[in-house]
N, C-alpha and C positions, 0 to 999 in steps of 0.2 A: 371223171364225171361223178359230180354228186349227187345221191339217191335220196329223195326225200318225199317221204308218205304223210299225210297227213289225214285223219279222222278217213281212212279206206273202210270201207264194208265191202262183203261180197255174199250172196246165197243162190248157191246150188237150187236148181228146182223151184223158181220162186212159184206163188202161188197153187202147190203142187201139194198132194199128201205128202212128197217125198224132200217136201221144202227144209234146207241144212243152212244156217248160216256159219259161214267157215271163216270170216272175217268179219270184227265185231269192235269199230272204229278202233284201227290200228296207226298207230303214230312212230314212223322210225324212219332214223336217220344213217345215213352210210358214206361217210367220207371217201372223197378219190385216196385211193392209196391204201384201204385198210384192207386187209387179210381177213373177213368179217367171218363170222360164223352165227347159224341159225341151227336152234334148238327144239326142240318137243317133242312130244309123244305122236303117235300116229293122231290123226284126227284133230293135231291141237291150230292146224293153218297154216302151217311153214311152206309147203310146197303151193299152198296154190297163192300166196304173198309174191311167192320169188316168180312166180310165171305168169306175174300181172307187171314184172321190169321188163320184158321185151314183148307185151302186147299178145302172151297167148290167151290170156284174162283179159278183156277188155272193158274199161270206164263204160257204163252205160252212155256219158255224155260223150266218147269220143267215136261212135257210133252214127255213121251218114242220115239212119232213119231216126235221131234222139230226138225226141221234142219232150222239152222240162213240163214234169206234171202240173198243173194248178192245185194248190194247199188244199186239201178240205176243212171244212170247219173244225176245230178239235184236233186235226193231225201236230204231231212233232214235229217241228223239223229238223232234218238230221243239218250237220257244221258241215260244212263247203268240202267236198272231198279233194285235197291235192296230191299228185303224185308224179314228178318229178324226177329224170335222168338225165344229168347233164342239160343240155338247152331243149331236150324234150320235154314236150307237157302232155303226158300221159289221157292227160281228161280233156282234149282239143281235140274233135273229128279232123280238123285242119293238118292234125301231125303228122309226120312223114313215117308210118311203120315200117318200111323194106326199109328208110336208113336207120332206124332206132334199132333192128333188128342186125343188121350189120354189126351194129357197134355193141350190142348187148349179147354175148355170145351163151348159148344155155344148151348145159348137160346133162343131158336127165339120168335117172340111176341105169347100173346095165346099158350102156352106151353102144357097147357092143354087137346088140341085139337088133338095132338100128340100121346095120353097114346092111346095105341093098345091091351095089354095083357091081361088073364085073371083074373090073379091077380095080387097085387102092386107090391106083391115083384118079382115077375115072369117080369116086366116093365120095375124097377128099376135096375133090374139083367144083363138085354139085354144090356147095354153099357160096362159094364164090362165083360161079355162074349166076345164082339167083337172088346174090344182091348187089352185084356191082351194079355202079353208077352207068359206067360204058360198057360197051362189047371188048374185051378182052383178045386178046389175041394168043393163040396156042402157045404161041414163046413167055405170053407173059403170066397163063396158068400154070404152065410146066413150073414157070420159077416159082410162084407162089406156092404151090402145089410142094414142091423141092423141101422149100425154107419151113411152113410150116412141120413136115417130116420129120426133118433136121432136128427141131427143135424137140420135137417129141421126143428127139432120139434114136428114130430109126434112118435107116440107108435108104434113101432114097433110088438110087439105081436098084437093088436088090429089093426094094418091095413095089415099085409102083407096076408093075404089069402082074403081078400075081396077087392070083382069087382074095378076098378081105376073108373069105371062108378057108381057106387053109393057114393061115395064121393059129397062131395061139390064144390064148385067151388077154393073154397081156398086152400082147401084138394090138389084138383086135379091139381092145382101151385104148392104149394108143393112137391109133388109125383114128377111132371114133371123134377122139380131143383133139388131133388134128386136122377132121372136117369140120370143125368148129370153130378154132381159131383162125383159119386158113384167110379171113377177113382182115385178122388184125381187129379185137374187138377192143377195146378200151375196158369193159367189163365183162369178166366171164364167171356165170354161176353155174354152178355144179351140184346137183344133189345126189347123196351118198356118194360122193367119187370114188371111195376105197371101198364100198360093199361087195362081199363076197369074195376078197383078197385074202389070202393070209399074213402074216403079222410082215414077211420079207416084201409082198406084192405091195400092204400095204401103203409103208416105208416109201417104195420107189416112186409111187404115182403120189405122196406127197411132196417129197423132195422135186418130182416134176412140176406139181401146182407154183412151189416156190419159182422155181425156175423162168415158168412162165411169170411169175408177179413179177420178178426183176426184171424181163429181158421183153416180156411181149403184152401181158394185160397190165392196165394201172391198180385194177381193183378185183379181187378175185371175194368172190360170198360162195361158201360153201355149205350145204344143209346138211345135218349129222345128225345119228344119234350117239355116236362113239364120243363121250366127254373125254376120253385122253386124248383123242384128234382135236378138238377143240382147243383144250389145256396147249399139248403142243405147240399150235401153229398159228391163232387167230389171236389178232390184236382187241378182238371185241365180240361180245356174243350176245345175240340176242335170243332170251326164251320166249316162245310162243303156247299158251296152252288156254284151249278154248274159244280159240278165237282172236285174243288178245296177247299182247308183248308185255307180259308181267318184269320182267330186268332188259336191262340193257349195259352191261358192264365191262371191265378186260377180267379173263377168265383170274387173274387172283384174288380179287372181290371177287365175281361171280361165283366161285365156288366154296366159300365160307356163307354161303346159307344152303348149306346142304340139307337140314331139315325142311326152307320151303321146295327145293326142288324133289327131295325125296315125297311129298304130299302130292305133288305132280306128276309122280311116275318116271321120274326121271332121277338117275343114277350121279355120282359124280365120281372123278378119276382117281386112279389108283393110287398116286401121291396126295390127294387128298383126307383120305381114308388112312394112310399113314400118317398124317402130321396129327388125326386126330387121335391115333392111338398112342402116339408119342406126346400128347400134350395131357391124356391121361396118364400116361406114367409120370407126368412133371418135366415132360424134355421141349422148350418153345422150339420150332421149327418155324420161321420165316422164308416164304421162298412162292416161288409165283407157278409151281404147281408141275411146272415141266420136268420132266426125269430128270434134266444134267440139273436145273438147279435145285431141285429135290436133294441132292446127292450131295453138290458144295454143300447148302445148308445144314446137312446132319453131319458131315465130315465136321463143320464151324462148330455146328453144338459139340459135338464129340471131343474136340481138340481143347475148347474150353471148361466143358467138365475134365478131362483130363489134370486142364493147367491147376485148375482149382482144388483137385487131390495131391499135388503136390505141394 
């Protein structure tokens, strides 16, 4: 499914003292298939962008009571807002949200904090209860219920009758990302997946988003502030700050303008900040930012100044 924004606005509190405009005609594109990642500082519009792809943000126009304003004399008018998932159209009252939500699967940060049932599998069941097309039948929750587990990684006999609250904390991520998926979404976003992991936690539930892009979702977007998560693992990143998508790039471009993102507030990865201290010493390092080719690349430089001493 491909995700396509065009000229979005959004404001918090309109006509309010407390009136915030958090999107400020945003234009971004998201191909099925990518591994996408979203950037910014707190406040710059990333999370409430990504919670207008399964309709918790809604188009004023796709609203049953919308009726389009009449122009006043002198007003602007704002460009035709589009916002597009797969054969949804976001800005249609007409559209189907319980199926766009099915297929748009969304994790908010601390996922874990979420699980309410009394058992896992009684948790995980609750998303798929309330967007299937049909009535389901026990045999055919249990299954789904089963497979999405599986896939997380856990035992499905060994967790689904026990409390989501004696679990672990890892567990209890788990559990959460398989009440989510448990639809089979086509796209699943996630913000901050790995917050509050450590560096082994966070590793694991990366290697899992993978897993899922291969075997279960087509398009995985995930919101970060960790630029070595990024660097790692997305095919494309977009920075958000102020409201607006200042780059849209694959993280080895994007992170050679580290002085505009550094004016942003915003950091860049570890291997970045290496090459550029190696390119003050006189040493070029080429390489697309991720640790292993970080490493080939200076092992190449190395071997070739070597050659060149002898």
């Amino acid at each position: 499914m491909r995700i396509v924004a065009e000229h979005l606005f959004y404001t918090y509190n309109p006509r309010s003292p407390f009136e915030t405009a958090a999107l400020k005609d945003v234009s971004l594109t998201i191909e099925e298939g990518e591994f996408f990642g979203i950037i910014g500082h707190t406040g710059s519009g990333k999370s409430t962008f990504v919670q207008h792809l399964n309709g918790l943000l809604r188009l004023p126009s796709s609203l049953k009571k919308y009726r389009p304003k009449k122009p006043r004399k002198g007003d602007v008018s704002r460009p035709k807002t589009v916002l597009t998932v797969g054969e949804f159209d976001l800005a249609d009252k007409k559209t189907d949200f319980r199926a766009l939500r099915r297929n748009v699967g969304m994790v908010f940060q601390y996922p874990e904090y979420q699980l309410f049932a009394e058992t896992v599998a009684e948790d995980v069941a609750f998303g798929l209860k309330n967007f299937s097309e049909e009535k389901l039948s026990p045999e055919q929750i249990a299954a789904a219920v089963k497979a999405a587990l599986e896939v997380v990684g856990l035992d499905y006999e060994e967790m689904k009758d026990k409390s989501p609250f004696e679990l672990s904390g890892g567990q209890k991520r788990r559990v959460a990302i398989a009440g989510v998926i448990v639809t089979r979404p086509e796209v699943l976003v996630l913000d901050e997946p790995a917050a509050g992991l450590d560096p082994l936690g966070k590793r694991e539930v990366m290697e899992l988003l993978h897993k899922l892009h291969r075997e279960w979702c087509k398009t995985v977007v995930i919101v970060s502030h960790d630029m070595d998560e990024i660097s790692e693992n997305c095919t494309r990143a977009a920075v958000f700050a102020d409201g607006r998508v200042r780059y849209v790039l694959p993280p080895r471009e994007l992170f050679r303008h580290a002085a505009e993102l550094g004016e942003m507030g915003l950091d860049v990865p570890l291997t970045a900040k290496l090459c550029a201290q190696l390119e003050e010493a006189g040493v070029h390092v080429d390489c697309d930012y991720t640790t292993e080719d970080f490493c080939r690349a200076v092992l190449a430089a190395w071997r070739e100044k070597k050659e060149g001493a002898r």
